[in-house]
C-alpha positions, 0 to 999 in steps of 0.5 A: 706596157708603154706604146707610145700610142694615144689611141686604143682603136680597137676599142674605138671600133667596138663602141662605133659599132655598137653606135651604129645599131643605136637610133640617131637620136645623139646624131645632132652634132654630126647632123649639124656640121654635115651642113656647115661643110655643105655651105662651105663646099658650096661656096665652091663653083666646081665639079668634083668627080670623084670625092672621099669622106673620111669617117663617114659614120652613118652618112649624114653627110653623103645624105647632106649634099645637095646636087649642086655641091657637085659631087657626082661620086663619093666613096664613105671610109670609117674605122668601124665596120658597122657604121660603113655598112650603116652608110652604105645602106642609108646611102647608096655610096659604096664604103670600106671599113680602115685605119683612117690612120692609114688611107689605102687609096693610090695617089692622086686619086681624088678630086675631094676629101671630106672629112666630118668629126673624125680627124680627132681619133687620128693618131698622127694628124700630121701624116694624116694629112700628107696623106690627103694631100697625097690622095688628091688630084692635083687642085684637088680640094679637102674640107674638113671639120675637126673636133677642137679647140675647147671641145668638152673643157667644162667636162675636162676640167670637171673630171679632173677635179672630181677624181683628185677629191675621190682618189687623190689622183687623176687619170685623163678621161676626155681625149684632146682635141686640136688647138685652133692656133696649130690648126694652119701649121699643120695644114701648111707642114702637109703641104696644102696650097692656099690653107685657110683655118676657122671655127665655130662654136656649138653650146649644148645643154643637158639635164645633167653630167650624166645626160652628157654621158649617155649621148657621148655613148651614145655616139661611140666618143667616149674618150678610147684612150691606152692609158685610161683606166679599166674597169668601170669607175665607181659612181662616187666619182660621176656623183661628185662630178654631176654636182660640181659640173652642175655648181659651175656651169648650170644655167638659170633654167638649172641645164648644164651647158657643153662647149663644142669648138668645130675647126674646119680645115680649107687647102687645096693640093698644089697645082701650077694653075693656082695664084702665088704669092708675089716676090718682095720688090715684085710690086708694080705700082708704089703705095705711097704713089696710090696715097699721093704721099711721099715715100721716104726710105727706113730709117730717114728723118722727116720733117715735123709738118708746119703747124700753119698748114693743119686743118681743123675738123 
């Protein structure tokens, strides 16, 4: 039956609780970009009272804080239960288990919200974000990073190709991520106040495909899609995979590399204390004055310079 929806949740919350009981071995990622978030918040000479972290897993990044980020209060949410009682017991920082998809947090009442590899199981990242806006105090701050750009291609492009030669068709077994160049269209649509977008990339190598696939499990993101297949595909299928991935992206040492992208989303709830952009013709000083140039209006004809006044160089 057709839904209309891309993500199958319930089954996303049955892998992340089975996640949560596992070790933190496949936890290096989340880890990593706990930190990179850290040193972008730094960057940041304020206080914030009150703060969310919206998919806070097992809390690496409530644990990645240090105290002169400024985060005196931080409440954890995830859409798996387990990983919000693993965060809460690793933590000390209470956490609810919801729909990130819908906040159940009044207006206005945040001074930050974080975010760490989560965003990309959002069904409707557009009204996810009007959200946090929404859930911020004015001048509030959001920071995030996000899944996205090329994110697992090798792994797309690898399924796909393996599946038409097994079966003649292919189904869509890796989940999209966020393109970089819609990253500022939508934080600008949610309304955010002085948006700023960037990325980093993360290289990883594996033994094998089936390497890749055991961390991926591992971590509960294996692709949790309505459409996808059920049942379990025949290992034909991750052979044929395991040898082209192998053939078209092993390195010299015979490791398979995986591109992770992480876009990391920077907007502030809009307040009147914030800078605005100057009205055209606002300007109080010309440039042509600060080059000591002359200014001619568009589209005046000026003389070609006199060849007698060059300089060599």
């Amino acid at each position: 039956m057709e839904t209309g929806q891309l993500f199958d949740i319930p089954l996303l919350r049955r892998r992340r609780d089975r996640a949560a009981m596992r070790d933190d071995r496949a936890e290096f990622l989340f880890e990593e970009a706990a930190d990179r978030l850290c040193d972008r918040l730094l960057d940041v000479s304020r206080q914030f009272p009150s703060a969310l972290e919206i998919g806070c897993r097992k809390g690496a990044l409530a644990r990645a804080l240090p105290p002169k980020a400024g985060v005196a209060h931080l409440i954890g949410c995830d859409v798996s239960a387990g990983m919000a009682r693993t965060a809460r017991a690793r933590t000390d920082q209470p956490t609810v288990a919801t729909d990130i998809d819908l906040l159940p947090f009044k207006e206005g009442a945040f001074d930050l919200v974080l975010s760490n590899l989560a965003l990309h199981w959002v069904e409707d990242l557009p009204g996810a974000l009007i959200q946090v806006n929404r859930a911020l105090k004015p001048d509030g701050l959001f920071l995030a990073a996000v899944l996205g750009g090329d994110t697992l291609a090798e792994l797309r492009a690898v399924m796909v190709e393996a599946e038409s030669r097994v079966r003649g068709g292919a189904a869509i077994r890796v989940a999209p991520t966020l393109a970089l160049q819609d990253a500022g269209a939508l934080m600008q649509r949610a309304g955010f106040a002085l948006p700023v977008v960037d990325f980093d990339r993360v290289t990883i190598t594996y033994d094998t495909l089936f390497h890749l696939a055991a961390d991926l499990r591992a971590m509960g993101e294996t692709a949790a899609l309505i459409d996808s297949p059920r049942g379990i595909p025949p290992r034909v299928l991750f052979q044929e995979a395991a040898r082209i991935y192998a053939e078209r992206h092993a390195g010299p040492d015979g490791r398979i590399t995986a591109t992770v992208d992480i876009v990391y989303l920077h907007g502030w709830a809009p307040d009147a204390s914030q800078p605005k952009p100057l009205r055209p013709g606002s300007a109080k000083h010309r440039l042509a004055d600060a080059l000591g140039s002359v200014e001619h209006a568009a589209g005046d004809r000026t003389a070609p310079p006199d060849p007698a006044n060059r300089q060599g160089h």
